[in-house]
Every structure is written in C-alpha cells, then in structure tokens.
N, CA, C and O atoms as a Maestro MAE file, in Angstrom:
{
 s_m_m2io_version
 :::
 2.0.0
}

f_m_ct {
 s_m_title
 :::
 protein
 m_atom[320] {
  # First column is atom index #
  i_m_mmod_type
  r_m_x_coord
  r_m_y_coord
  r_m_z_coord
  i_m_residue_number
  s_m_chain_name
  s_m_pdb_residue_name
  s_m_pdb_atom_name
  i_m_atomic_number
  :::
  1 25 0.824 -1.177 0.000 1 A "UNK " " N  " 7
  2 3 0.000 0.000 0.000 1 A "UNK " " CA " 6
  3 2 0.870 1.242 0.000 1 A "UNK " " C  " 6
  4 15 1.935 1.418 0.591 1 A "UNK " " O  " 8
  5 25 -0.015 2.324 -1.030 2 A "UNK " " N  " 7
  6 3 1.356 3.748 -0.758 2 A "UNK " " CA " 6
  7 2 0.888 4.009 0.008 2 A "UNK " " C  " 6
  8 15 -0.275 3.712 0.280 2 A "UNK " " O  " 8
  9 25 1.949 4.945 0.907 3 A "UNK " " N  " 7
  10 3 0.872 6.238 2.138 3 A "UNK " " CA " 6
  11 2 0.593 7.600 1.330 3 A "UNK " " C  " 6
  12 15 1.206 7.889 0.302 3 A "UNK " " O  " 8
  13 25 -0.241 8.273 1.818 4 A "UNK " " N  " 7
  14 3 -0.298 9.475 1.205 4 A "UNK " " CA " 6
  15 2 0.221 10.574 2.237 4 A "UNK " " C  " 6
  16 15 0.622 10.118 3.308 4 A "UNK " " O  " 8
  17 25 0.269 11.894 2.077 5 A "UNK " " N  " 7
  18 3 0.639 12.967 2.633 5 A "UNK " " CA " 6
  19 2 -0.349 14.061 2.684 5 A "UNK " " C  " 6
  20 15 0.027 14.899 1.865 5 A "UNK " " O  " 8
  21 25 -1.360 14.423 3.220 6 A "UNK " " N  " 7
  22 3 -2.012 15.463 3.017 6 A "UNK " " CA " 6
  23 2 -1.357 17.026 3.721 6 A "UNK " " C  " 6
  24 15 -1.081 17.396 4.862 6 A "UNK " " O  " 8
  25 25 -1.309 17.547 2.577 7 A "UNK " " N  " 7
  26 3 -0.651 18.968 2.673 7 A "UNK " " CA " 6
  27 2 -1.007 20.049 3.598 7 A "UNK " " C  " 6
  28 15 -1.667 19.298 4.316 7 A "UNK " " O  " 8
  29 25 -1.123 21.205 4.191 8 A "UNK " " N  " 7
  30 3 -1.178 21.929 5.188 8 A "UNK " " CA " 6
  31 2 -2.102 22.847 4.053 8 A "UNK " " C  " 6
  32 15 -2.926 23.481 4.712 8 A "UNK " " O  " 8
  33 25 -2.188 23.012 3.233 9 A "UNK " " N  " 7
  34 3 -2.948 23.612 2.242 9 A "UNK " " CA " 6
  35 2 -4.341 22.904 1.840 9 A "UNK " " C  " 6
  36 15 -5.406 23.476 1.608 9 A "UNK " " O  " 8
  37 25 -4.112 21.710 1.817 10 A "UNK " " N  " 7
  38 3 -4.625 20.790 1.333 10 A "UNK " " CA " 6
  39 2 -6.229 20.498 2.722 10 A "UNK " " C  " 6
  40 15 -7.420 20.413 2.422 10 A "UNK " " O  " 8
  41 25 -5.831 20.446 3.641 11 A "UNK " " N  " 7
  42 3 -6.374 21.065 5.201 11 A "UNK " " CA " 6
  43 2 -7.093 22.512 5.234 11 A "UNK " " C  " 6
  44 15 -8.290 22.784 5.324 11 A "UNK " " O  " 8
  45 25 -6.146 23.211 5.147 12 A "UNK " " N  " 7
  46 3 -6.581 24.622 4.999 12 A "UNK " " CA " 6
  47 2 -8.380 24.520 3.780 12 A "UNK " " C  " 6
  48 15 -9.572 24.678 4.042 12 A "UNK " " O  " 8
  49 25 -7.610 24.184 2.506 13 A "UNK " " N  " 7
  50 3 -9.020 24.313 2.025 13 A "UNK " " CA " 6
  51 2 -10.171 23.129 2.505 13 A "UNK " " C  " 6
  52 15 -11.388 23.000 2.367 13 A "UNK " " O  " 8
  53 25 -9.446 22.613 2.929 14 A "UNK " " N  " 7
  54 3 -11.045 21.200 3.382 14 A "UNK " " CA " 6
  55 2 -11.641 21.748 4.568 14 A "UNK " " C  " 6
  56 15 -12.860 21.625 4.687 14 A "UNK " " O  " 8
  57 25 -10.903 22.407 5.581 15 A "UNK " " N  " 7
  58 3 -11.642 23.688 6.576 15 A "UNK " " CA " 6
  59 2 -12.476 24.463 6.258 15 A "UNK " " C  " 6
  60 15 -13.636 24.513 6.668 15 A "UNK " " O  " 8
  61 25 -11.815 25.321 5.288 16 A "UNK " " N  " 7
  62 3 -12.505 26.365 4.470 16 A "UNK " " CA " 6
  63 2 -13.718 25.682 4.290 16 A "UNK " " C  " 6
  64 15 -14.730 25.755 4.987 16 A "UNK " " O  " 8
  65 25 -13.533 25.077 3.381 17 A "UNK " " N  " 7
  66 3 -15.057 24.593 2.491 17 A "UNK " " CA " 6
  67 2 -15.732 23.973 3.621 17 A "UNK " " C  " 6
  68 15 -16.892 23.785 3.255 17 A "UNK " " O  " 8
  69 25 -15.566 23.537 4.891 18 A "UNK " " N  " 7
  70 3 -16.215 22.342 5.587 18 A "UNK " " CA " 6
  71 2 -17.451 23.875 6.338 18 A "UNK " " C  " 6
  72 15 -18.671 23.917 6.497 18 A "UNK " " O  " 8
  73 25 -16.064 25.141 6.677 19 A "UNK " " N  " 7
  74 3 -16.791 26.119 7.110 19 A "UNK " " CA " 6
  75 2 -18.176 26.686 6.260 19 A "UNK " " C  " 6
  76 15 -19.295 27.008 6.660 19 A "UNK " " O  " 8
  77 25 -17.644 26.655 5.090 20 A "UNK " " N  " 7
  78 3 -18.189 27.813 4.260 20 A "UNK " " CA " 6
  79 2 -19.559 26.818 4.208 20 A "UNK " " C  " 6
  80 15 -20.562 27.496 4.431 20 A "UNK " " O  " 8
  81 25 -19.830 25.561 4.001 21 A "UNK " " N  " 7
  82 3 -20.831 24.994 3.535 21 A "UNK " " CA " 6
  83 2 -21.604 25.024 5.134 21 A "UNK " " C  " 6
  84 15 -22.805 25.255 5.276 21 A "UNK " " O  " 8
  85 25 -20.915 24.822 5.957 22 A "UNK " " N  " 7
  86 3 -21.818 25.321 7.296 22 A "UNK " " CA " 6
  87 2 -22.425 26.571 7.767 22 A "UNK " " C  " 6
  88 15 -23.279 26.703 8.644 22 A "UNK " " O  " 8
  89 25 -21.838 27.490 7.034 23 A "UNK " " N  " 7
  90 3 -22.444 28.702 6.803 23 A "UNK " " CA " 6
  91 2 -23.646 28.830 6.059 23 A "UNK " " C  " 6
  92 15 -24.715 29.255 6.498 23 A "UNK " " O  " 8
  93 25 -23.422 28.458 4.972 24 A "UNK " " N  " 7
  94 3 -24.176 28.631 3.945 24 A "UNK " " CA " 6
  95 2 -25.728 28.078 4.242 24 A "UNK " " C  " 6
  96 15 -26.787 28.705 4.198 24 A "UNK " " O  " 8
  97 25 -25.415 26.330 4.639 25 A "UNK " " N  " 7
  98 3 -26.680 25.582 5.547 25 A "UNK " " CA " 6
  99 2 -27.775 26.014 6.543 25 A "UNK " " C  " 6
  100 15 -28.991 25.829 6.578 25 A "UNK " " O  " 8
  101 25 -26.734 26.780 7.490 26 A "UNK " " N  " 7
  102 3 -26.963 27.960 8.528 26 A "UNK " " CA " 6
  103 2 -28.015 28.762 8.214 26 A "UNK " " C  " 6
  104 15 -29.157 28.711 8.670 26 A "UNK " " O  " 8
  105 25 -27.424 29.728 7.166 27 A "UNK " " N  " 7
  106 3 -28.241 30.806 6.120 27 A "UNK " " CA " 6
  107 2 -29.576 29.966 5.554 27 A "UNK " " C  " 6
  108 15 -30.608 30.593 5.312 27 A "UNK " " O  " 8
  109 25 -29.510 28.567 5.364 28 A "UNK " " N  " 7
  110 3 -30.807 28.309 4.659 28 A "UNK " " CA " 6
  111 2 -31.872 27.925 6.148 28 A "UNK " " C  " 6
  112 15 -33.094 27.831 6.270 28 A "UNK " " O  " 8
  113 25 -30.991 27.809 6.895 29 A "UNK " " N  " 7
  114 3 -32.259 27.425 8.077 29 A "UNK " " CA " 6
  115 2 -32.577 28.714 8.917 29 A "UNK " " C  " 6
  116 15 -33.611 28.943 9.545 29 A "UNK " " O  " 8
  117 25 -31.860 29.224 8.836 30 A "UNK " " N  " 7
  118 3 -31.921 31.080 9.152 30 A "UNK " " CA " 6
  119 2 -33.200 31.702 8.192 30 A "UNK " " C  " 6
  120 15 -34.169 32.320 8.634 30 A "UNK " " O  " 8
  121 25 -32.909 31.333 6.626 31 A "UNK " " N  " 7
  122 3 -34.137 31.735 5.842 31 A "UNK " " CA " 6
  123 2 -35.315 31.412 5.877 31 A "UNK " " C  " 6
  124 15 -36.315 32.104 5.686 31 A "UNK " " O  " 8
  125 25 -35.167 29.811 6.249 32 A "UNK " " N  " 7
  126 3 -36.671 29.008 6.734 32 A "UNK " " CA " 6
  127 2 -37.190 29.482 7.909 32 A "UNK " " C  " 6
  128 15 -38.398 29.250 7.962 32 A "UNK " " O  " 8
  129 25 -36.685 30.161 9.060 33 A "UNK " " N  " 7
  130 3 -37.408 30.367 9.752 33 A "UNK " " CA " 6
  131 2 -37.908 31.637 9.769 33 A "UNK " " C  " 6
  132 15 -39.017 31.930 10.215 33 A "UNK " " O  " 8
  133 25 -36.985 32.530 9.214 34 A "UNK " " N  " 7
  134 3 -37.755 33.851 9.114 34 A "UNK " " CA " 6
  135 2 -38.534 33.925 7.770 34 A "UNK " " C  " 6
  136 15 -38.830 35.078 7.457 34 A "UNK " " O  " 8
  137 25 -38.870 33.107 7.040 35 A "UNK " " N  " 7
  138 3 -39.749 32.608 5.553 35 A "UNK " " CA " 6
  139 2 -41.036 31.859 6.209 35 A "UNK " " C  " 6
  140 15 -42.074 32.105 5.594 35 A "UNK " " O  " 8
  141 25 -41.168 31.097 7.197 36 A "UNK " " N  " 7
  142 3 -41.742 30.734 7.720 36 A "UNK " " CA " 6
  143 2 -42.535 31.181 9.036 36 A "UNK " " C  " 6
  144 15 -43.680 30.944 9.424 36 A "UNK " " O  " 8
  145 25 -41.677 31.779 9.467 37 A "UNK " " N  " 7
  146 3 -42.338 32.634 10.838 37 A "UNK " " CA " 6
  147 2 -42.427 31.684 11.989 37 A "UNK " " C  " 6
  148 15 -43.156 31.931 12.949 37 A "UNK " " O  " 8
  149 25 -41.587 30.431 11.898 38 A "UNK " " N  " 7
  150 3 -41.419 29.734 13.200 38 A "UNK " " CA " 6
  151 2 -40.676 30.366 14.259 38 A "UNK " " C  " 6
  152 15 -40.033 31.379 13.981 38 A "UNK " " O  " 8
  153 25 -40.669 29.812 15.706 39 A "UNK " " N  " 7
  154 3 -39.958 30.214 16.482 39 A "UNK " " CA " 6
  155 2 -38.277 30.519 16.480 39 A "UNK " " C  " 6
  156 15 -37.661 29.947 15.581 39 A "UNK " " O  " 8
  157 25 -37.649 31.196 17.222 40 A "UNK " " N  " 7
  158 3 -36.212 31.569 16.970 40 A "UNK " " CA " 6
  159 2 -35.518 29.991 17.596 40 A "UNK " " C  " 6
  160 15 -34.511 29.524 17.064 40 A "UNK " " O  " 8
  161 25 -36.119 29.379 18.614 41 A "UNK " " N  " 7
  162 3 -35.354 28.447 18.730 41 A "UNK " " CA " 6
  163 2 -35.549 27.244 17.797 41 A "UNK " " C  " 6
  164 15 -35.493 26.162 18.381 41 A "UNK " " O  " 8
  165 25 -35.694 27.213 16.912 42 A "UNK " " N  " 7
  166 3 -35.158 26.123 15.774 42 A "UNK " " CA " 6
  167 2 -34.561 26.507 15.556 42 A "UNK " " C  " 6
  168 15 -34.216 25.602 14.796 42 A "UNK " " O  " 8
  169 25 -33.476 27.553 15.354 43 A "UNK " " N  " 7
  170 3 -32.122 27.579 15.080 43 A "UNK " " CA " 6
  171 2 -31.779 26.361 15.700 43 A "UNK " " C  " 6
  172 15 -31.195 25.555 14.975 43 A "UNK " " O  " 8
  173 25 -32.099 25.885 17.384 44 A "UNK " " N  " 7
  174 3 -30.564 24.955 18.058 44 A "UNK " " CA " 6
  175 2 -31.882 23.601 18.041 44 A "UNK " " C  " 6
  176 15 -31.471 22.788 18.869 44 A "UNK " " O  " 8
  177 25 -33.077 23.134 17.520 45 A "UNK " " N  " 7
  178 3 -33.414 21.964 17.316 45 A "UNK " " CA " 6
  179 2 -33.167 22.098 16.219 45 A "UNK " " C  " 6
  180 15 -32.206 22.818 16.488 45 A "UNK " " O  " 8
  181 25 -33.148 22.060 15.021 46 A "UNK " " N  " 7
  182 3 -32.640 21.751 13.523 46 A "UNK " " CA " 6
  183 2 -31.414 21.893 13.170 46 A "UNK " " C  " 6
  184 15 -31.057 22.123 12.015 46 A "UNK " " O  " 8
  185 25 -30.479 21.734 14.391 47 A "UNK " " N  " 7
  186 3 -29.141 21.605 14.138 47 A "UNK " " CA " 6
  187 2 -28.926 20.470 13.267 47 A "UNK " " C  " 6
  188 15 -28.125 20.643 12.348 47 A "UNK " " O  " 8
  189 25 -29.584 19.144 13.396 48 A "UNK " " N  " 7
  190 3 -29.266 18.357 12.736 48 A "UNK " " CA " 6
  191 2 -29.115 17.975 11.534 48 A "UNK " " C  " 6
  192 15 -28.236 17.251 11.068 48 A "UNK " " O  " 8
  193 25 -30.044 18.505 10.996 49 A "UNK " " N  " 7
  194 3 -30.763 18.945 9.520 49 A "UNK " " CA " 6
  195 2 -29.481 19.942 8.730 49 A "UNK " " C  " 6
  196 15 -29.169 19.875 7.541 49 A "UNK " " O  " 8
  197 25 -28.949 20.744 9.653 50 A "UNK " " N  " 7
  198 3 -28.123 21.805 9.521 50 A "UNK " " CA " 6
  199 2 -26.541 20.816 9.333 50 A "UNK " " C  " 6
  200 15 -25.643 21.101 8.541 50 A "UNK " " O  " 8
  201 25 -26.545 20.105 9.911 51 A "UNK " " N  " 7
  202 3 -24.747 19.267 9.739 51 A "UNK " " CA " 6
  203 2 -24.982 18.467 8.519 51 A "UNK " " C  " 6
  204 15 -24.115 18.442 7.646 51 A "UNK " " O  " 8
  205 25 -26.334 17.665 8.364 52 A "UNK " " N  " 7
  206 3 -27.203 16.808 7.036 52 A "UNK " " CA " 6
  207 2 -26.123 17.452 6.086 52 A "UNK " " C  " 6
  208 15 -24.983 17.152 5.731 52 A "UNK " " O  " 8
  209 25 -27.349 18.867 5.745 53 A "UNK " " N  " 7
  210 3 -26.914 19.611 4.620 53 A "UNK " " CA " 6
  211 2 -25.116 19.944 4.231 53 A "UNK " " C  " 6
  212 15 -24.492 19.729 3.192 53 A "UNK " " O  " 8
  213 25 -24.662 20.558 5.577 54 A "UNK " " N  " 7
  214 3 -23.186 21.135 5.630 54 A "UNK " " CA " 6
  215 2 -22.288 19.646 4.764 54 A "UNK " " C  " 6
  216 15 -21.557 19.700 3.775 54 A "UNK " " O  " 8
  217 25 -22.594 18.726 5.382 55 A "UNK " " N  " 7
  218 3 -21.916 17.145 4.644 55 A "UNK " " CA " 6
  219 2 -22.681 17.147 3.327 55 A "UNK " " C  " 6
  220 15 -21.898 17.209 2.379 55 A "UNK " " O  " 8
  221 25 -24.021 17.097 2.950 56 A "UNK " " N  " 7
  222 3 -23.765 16.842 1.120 56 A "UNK " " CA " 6
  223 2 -23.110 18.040 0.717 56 A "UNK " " C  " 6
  224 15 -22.134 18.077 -0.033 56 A "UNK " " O  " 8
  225 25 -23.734 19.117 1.290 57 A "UNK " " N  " 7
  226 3 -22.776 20.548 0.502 57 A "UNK " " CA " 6
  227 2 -21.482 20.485 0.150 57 A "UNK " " C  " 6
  228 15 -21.015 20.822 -0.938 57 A "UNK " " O  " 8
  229 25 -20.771 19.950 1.288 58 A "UNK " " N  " 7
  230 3 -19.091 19.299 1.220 58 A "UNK " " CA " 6
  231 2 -18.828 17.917 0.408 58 A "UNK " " C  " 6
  232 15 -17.701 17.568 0.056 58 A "UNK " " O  " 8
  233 25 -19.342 17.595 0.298 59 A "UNK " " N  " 7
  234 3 -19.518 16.158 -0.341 59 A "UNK " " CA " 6
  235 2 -19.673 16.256 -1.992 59 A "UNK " " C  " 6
  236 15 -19.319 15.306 -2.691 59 A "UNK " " O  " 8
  237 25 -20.282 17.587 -2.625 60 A "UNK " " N  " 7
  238 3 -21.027 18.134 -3.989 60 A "UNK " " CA " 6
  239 2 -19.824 19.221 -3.989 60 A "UNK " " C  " 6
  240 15 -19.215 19.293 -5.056 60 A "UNK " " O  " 8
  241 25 -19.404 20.058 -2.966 61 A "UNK " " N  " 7
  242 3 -17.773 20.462 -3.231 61 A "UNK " " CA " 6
  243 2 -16.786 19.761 -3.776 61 A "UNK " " C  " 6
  244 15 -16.235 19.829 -4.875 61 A "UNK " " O  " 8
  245 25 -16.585 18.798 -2.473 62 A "UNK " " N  " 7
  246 3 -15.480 17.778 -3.100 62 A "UNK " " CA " 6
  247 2 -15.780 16.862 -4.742 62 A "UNK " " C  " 6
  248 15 -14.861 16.874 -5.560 62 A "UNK " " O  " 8
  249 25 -16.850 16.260 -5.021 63 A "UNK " " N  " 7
  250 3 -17.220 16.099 -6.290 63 A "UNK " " CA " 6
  251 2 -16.837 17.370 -7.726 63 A "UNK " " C  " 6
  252 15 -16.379 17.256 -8.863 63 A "UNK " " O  " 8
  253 25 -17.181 18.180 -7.128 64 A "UNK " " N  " 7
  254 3 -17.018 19.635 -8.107 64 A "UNK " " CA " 6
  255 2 -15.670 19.655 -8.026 64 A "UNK " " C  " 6
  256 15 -15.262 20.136 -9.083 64 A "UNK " " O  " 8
  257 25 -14.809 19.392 -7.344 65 A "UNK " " N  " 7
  258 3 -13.116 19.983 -7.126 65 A "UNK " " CA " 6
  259 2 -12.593 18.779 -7.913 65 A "UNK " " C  " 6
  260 15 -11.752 18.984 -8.787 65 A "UNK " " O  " 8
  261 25 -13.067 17.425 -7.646 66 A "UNK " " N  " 7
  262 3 -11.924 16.413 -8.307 66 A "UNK " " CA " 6
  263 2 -12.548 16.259 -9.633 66 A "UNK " " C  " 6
  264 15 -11.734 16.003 -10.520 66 A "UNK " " O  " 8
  265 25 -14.187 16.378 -10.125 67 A "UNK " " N  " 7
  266 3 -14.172 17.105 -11.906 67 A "UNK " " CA " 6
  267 2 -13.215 18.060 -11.997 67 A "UNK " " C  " 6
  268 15 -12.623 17.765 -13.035 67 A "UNK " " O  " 8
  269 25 -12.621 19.183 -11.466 68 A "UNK " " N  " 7
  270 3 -12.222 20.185 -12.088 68 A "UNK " " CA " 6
  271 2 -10.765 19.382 -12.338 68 A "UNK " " C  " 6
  272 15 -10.385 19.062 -13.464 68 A "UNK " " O  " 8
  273 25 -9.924 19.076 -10.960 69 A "UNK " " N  " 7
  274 3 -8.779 18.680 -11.271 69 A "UNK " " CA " 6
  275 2 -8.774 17.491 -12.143 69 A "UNK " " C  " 6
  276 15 -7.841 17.360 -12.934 69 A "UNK " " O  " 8
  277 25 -9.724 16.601 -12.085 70 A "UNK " " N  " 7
  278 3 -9.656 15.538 -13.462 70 A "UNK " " CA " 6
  279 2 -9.753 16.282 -15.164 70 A "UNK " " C  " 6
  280 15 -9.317 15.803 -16.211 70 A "UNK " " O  " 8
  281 25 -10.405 17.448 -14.970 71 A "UNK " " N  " 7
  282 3 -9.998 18.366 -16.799 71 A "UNK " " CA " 6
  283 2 -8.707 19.027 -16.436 71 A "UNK " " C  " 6
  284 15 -8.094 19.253 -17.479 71 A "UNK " " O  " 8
  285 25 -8.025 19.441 -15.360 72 A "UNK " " N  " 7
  286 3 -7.006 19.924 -15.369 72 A "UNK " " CA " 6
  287 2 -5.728 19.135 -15.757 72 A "UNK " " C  " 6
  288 15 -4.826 19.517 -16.502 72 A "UNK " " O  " 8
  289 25 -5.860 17.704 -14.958 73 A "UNK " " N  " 7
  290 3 -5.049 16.677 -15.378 73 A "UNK " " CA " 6
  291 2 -5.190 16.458 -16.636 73 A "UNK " " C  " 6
  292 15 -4.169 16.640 -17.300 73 A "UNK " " O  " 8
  293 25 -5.979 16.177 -17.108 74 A "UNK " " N  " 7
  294 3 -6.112 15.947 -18.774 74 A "UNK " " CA " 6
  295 2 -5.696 17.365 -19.733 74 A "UNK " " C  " 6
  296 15 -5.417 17.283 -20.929 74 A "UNK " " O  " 8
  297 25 -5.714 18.481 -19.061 75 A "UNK " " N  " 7
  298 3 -4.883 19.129 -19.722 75 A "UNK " " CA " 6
  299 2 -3.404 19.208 -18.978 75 A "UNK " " C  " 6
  300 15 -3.215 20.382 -19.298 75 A "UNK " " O  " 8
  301 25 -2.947 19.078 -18.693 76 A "UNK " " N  " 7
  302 3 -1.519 19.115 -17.973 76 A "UNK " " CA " 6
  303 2 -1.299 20.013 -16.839 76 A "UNK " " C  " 6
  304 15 -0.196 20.546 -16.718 76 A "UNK " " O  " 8
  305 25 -2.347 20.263 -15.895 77 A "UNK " " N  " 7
  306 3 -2.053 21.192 -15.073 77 A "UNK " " CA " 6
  307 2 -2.570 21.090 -13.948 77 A "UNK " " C  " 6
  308 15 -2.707 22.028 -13.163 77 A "UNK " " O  " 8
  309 25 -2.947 19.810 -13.738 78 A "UNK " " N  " 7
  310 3 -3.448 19.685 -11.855 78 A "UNK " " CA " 6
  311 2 -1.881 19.147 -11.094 78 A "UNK " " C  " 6
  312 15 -1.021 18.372 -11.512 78 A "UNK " " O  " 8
  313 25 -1.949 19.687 -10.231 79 A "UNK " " N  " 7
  314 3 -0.155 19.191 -9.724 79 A "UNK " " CA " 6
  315 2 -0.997 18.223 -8.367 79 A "UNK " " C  " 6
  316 15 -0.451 18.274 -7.264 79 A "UNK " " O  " 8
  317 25 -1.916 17.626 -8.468 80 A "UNK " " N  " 7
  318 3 -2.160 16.341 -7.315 80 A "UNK " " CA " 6
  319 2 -3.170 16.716 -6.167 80 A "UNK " " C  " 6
  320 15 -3.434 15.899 -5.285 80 A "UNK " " O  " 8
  :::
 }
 m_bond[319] {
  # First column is bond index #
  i_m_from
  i_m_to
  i_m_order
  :::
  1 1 2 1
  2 2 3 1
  3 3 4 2
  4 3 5 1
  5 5 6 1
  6 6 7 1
  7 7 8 2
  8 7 9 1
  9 9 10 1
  10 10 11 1
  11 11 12 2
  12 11 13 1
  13 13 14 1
  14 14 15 1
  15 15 16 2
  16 15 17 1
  17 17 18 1
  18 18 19 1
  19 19 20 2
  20 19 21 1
  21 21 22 1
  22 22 23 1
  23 23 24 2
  24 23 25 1
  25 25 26 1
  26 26 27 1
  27 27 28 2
  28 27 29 1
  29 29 30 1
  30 30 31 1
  31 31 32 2
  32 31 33 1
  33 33 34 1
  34 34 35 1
  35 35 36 2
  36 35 37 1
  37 37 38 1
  38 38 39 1
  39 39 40 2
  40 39 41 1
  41 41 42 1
  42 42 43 1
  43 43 44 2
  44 43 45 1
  45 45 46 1
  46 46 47 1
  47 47 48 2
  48 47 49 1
  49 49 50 1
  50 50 51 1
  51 51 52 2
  52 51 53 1
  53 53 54 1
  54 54 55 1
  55 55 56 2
  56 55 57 1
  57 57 58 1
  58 58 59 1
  59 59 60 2
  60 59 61 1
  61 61 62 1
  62 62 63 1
  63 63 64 2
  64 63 65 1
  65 65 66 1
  66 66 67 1
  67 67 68 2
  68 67 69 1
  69 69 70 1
  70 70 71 1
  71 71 72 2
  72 71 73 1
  73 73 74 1
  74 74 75 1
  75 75 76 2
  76 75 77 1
  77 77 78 1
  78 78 79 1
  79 79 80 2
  80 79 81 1
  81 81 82 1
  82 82 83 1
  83 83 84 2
  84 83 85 1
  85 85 86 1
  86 86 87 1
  87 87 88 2
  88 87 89 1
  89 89 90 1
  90 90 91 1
  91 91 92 2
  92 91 93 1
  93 93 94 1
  94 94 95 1
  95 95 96 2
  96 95 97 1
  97 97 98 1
  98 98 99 1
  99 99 100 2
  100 99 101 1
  101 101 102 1
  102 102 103 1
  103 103 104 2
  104 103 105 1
  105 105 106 1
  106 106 107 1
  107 107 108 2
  108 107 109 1
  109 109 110 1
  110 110 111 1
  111 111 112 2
  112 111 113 1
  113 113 114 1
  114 114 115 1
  115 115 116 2
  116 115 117 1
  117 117 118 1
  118 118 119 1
  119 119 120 2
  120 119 121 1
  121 121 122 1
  122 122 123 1
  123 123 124 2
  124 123 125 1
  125 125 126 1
  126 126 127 1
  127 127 128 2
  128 127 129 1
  129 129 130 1
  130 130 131 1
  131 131 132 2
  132 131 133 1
  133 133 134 1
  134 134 135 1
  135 135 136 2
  136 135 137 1
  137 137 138 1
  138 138 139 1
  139 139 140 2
  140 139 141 1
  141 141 142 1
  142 142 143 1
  143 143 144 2
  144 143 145 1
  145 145 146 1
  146 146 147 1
  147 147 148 2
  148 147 149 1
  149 149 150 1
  150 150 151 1
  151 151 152 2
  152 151 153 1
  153 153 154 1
  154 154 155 1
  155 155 156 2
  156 155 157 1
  157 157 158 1
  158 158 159 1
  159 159 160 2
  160 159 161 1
  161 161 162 1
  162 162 163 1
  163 163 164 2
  164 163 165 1
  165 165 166 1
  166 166 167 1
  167 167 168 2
  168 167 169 1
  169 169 170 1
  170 170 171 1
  171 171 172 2
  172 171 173 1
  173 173 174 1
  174 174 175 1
  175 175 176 2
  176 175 177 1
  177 177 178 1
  178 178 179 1
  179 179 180 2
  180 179 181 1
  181 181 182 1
  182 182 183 1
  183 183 184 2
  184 183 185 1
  185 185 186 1
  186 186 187 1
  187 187 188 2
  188 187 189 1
  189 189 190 1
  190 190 191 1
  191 191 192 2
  192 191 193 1
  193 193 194 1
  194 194 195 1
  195 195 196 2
  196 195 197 1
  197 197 198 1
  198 198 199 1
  199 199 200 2
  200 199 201 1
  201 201 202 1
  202 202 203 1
  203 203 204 2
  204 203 205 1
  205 205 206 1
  206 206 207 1
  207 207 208 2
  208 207 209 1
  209 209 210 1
  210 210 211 1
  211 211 212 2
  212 211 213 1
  213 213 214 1
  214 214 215 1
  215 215 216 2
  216 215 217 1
  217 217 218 1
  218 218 219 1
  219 219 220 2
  220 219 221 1
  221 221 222 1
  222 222 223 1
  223 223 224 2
  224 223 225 1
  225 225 226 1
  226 226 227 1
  227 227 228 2
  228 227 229 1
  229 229 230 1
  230 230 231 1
  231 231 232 2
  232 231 233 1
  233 233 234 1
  234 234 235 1
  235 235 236 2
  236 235 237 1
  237 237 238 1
  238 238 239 1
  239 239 240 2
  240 239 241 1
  241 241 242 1
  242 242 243 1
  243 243 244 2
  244 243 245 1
  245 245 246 1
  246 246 247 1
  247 247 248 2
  248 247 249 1
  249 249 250 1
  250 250 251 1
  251 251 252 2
  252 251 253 1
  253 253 254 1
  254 254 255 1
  255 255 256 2
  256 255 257 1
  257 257 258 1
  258 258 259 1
  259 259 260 2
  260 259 261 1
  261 261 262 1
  262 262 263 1
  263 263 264 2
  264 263 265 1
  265 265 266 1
  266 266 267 1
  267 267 268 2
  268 267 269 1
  269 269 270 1
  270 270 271 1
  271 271 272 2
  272 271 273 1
  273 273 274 1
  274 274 275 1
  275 275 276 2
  276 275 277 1
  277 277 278 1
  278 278 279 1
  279 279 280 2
  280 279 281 1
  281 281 282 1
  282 282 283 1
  283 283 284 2
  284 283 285 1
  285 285 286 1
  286 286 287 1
  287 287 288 2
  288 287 289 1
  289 289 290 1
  290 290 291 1
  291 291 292 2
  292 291 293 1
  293 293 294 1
  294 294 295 1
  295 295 296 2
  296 295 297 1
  297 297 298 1
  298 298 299 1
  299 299 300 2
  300 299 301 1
  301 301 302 1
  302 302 303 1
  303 303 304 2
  304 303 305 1
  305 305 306 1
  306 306 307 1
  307 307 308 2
  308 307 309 1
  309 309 310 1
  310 310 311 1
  311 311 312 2
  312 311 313 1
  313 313 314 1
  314 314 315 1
  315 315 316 2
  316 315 317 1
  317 317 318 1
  318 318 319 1
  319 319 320 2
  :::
 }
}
C-alpha cells in the first residue's frame, strides 16, 4: 500500500469549504425560519438537519473539485 501525505494547504481548504458549507446551511435554516415565521429556537433543534446539509454541501464540493482537477489533469495542469 502507498501512504499518502495530506498537505497543510490541502487542510486549509477542506476547513474552508467544511466552514463555508456550514455557513451557507446555517443561512438556509436562518431563511426558513424567518420565511416561515417559526420560532427563533429552531435555530438549536434543527441543528441536525443543519450538519445533514453542511456534509452533502461538502460532499457536492469535493465532487465539483476532483471534476475540475480531473480536466485539469487531462490538460496538464493539476499538480495532485
């Protein structure tokens, strides 16, 4: 088996994105409730619903990133 090495960059953006899509999730259950006119505390019961989303969001990131670097490789320019 090889080992691999994951880079300090490589981290950095899987943070990023792990953040940004928890944000973003956030914002849609933030919209549902003021779209809806439910109470303020479903913000902290629909947390769950809220991590759901944050993982496919990250999950449809990571899909979107290794299409890109798979046309990059095929043109000569994904470095791994």
């Amino acid at each position: 088996m090889k080992d691999t090495l994951i880079t300090a960059k490589q981290k950095k953006w899987a943070l990023g994105t792990l953040l940004a899509c928890f944000l973003v999730a956030f914002g849609i259950n933030l919209g549902a409730i003021i779209s809806y006119g439910t109470p303020w505390y479903e913000i902290f019961t629909q947390i769950g619903f809220v991590v759901v989303i944050t993982v496919g969001l990250y999950i449809i990131c990571g899909i979107v990133a290794a299409i890109v670097c798979l046309i990059r490789k095929a043109c000569g320019k994904c470095r791994g």
